[in-house]
N, CA, C and O atoms as CSV, one atom per row, in Angstrom:
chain,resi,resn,atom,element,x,y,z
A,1,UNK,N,N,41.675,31.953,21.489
A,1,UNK,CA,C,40.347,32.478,21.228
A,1,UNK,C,C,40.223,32.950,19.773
A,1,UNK,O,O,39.188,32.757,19.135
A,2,UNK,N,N,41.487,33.682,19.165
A,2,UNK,CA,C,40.957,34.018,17.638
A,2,UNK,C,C,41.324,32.534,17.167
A,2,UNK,O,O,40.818,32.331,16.064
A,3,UNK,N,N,41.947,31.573,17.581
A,3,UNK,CA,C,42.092,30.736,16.534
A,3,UNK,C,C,40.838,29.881,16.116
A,3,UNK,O,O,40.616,29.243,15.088
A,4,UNK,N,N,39.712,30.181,17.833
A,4,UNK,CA,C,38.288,29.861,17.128
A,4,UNK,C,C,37.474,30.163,17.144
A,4,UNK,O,O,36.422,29.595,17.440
A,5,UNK,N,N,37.801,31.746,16.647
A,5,UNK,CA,C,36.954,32.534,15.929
A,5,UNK,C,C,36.967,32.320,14.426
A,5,UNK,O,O,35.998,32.279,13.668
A,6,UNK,N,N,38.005,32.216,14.202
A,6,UNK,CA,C,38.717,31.737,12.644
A,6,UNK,C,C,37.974,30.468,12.195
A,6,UNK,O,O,37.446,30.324,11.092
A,7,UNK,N,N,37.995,29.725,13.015
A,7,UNK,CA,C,37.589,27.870,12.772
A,7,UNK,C,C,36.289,28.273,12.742
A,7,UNK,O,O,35.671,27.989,11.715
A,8,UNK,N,N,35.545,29.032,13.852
A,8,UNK,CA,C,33.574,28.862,13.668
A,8,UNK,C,C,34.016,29.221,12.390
A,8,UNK,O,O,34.015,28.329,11.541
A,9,UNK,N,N,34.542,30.787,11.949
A,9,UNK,CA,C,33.275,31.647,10.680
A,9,UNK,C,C,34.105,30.658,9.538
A,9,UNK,O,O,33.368,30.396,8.587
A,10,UNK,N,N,35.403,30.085,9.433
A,10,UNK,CA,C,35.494,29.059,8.141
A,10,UNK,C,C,33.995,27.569,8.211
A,10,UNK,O,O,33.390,27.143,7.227
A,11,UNK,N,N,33.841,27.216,9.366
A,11,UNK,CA,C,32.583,26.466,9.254
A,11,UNK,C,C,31.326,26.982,8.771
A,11,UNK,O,O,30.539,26.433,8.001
A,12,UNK,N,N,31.221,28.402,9.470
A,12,UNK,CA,C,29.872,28.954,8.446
A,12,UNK,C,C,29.961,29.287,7.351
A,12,UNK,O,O,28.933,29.738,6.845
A,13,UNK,N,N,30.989,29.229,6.656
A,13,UNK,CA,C,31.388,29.782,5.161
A,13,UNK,C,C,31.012,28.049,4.544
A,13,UNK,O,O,30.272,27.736,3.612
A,14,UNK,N,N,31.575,27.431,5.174
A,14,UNK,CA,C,31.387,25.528,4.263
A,14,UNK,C,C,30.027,25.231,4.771
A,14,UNK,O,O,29.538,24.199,4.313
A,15,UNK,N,N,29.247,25.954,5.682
A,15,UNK,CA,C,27.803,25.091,5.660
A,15,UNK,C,C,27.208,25.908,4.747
A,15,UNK,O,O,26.341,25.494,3.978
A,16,UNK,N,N,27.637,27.143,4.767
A,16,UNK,CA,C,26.679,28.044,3.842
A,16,UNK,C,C,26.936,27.793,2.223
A,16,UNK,O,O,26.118,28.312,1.465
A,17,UNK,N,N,27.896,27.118,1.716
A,17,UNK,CA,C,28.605,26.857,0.682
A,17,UNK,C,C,28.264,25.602,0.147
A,17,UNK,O,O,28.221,25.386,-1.064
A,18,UNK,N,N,27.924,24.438,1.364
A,18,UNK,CA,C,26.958,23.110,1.024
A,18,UNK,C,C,25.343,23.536,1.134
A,18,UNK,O,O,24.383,22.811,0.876
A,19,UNK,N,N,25.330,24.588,1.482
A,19,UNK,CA,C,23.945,24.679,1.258
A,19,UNK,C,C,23.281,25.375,0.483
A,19,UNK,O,O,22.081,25.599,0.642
A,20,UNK,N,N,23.905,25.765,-0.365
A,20,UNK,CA,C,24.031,26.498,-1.873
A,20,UNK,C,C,23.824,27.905,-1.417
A,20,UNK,O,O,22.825,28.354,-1.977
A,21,UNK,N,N,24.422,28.844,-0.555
A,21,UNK,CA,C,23.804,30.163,-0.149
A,21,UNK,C,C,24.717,31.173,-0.808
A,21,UNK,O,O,24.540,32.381,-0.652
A,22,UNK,N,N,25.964,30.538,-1.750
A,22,UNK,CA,C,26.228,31.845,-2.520
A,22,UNK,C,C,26.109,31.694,-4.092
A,22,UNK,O,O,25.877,30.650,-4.701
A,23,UNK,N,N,26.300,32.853,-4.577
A,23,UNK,CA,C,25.695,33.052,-5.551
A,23,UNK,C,C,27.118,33.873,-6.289
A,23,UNK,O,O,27.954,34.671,-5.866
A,24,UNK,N,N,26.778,32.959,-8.055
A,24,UNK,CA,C,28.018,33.628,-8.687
A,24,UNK,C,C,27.639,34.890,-9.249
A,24,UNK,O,O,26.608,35.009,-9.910
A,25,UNK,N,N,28.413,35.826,-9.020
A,25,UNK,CA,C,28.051,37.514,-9.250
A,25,UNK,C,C,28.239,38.245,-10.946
A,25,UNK,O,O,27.766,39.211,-11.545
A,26,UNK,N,N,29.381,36.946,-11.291
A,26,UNK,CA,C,30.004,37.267,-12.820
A,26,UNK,C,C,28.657,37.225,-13.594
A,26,UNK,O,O,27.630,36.665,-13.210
A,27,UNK,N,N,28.848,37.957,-14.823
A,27,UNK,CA,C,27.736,38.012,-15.907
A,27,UNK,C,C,27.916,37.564,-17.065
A,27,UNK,O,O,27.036,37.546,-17.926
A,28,UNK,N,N,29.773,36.909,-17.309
A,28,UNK,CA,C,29.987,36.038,-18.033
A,28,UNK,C,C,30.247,37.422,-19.269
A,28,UNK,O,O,29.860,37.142,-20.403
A,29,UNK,N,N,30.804,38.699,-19.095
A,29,UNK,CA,C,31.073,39.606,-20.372
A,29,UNK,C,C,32.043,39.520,-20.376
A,29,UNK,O,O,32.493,40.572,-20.830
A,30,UNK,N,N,33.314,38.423,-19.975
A,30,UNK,CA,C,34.427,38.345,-20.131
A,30,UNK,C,C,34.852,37.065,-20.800
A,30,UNK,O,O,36.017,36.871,-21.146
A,31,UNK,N,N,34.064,36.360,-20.940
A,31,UNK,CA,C,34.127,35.014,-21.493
A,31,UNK,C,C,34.262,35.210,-22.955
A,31,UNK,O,O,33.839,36.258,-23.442
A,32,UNK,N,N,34.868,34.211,-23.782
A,32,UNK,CA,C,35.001,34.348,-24.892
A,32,UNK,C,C,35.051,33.172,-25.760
A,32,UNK,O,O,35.970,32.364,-25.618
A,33,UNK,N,N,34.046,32.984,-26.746
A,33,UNK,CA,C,34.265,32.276,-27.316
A,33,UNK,C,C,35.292,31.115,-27.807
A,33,UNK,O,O,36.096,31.694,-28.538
A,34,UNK,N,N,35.665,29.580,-27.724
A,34,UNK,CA,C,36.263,28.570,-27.950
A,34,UNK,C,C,36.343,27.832,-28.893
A,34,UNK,O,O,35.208,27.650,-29.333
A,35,UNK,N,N,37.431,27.043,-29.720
A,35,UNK,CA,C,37.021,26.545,-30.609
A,35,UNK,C,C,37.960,25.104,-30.232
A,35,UNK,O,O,39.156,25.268,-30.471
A,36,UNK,N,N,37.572,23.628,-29.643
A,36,UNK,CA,C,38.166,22.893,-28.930
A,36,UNK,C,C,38.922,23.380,-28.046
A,36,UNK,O,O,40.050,22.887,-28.043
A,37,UNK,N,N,38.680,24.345,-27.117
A,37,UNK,CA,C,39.610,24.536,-25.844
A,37,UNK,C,C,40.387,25.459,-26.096
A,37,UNK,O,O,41.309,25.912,-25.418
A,38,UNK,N,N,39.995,25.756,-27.134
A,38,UNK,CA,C,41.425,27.114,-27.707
A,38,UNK,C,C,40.495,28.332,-27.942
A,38,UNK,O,O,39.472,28.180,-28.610
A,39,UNK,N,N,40.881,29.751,-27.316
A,39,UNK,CA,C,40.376,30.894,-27.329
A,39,UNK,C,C,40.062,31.638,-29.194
A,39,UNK,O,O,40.929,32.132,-29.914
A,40,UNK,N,N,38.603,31.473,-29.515
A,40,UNK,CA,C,38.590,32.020,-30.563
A,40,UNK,C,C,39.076,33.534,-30.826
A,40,UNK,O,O,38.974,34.428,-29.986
A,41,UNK,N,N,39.649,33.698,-32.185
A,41,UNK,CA,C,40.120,35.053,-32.180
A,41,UNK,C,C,39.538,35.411,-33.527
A,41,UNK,O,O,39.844,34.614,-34.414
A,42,UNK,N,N,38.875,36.283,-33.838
A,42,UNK,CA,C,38.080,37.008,-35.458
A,42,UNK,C,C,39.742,37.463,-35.579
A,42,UNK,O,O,40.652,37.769,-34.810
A,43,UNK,N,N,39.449,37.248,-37.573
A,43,UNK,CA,C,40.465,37.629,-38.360
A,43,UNK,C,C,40.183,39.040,-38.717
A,43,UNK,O,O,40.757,39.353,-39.760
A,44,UNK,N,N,39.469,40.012,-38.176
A,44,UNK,CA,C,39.436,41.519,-38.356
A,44,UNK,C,C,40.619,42.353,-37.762
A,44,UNK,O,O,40.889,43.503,-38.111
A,45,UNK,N,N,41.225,41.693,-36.909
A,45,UNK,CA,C,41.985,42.825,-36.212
A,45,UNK,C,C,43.824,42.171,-36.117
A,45,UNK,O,O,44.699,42.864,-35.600
């Protein structure tokens, strides 16, 4: 019985996931600038 309880809510997680119902929460203030794939770094510090 938990093993399909486990199996439904992983199916409602992949229909809800093909059906675009989540949403990315990041705000992207951790991202950092690139320069070809390589992490830019300022020569100030």
């Amino acid at each position: 019985m938990e093993f399909l309880l486990l199996f439904l809510f992983l199916v409602v997680l992949a229909v809800a996931s093909a059906a675009g119902l989540g949403a990315d929460t990041r705000d992207s203030a951790d991202w950092k600038p690139t320069a070809d794939g390589r992490r830019w770094r300022s020569s100030t510090c």
